[in-house]
C-alpha positions in Angstrom: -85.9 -100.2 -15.0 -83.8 -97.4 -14.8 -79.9 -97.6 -13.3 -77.2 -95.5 -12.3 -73.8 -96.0 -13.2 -70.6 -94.2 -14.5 -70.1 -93.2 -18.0 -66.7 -94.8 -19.4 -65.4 -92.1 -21.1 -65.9 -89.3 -19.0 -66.2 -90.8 -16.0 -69.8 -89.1 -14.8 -72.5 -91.1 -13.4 -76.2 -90.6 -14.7 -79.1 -92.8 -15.1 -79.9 -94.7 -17.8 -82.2 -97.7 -19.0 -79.6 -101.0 -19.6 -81.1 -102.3 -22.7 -81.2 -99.2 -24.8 -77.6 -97.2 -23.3 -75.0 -97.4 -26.0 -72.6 -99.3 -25.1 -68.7 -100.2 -25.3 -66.8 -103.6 -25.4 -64.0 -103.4 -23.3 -61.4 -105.7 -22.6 -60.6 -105.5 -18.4 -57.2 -107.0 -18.7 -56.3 -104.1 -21.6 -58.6 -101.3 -21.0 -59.2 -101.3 -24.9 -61.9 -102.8 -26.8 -61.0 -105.9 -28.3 -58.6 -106.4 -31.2 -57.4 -102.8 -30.4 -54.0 -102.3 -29.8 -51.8 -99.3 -27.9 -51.2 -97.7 -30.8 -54.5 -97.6 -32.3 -54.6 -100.2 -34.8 -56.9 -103.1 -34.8 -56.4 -106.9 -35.4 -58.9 -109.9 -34.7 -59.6 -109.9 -31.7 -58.7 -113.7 -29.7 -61.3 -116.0 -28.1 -60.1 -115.2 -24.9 -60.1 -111.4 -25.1 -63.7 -111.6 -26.1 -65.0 -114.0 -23.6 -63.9 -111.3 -20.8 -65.0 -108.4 -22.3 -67.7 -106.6 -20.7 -70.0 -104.0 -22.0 -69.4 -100.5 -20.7 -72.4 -97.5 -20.5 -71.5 -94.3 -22.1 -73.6 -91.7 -21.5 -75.6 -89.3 -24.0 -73.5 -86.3 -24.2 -70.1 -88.4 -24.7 -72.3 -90.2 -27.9 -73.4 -86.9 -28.7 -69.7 -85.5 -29.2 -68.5 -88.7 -30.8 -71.2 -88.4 -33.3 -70.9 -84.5 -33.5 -67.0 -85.4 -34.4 -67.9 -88.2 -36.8 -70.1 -86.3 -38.6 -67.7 -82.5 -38.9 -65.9 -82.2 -42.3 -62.0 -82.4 -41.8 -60.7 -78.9 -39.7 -60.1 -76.1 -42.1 -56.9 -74.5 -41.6 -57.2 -70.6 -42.5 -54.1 -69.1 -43.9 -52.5 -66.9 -41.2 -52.5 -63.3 -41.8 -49.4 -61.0 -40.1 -51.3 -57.8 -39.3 -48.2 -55.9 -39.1 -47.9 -56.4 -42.6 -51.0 -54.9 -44.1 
């Protein structure tokens, strides 16, 4: 059965089928997914944060760019060139 709902990362709704959207854990009292901290970190998670977790949609394109960024080499950085110089 098909649903709609919002995607968490961008925020867009769209349709999608609930037992095969990816999904994110997220913590309601944090915002974050569990064990992740403000700064970016992780630690284990506690009992408590995982028992009120609850699983988020996200929606094709926002897995698409993820993966898209997971899978691009490190940015190359060309050396600068001063026209003016020759």
């Amino acid at each position: 059965m098909t649903t709609i709902g919002g995607c968490y990362v961008c925020k867009r709704t769209f349709s999608f089928v609930p037992e095969s959207v990816t999904v994110v854990t997220i913590d309601p009292e944090t915002g974050l997914p569990p064990g992740m901290t403000v700064l970016g970190t992780f630690r284990e998670p506690t009992p408590e944060a995982l028992a009120r977790a609850v699983a988020e949609p996200i929606c094709p394109e926002c897995v698409g760019r993820a993966t898209q960024l997971l899978e691009s080499s490190a940015p190359r950085f060309e050396t600068w060139h001063n026209p003016d110089k020759g």
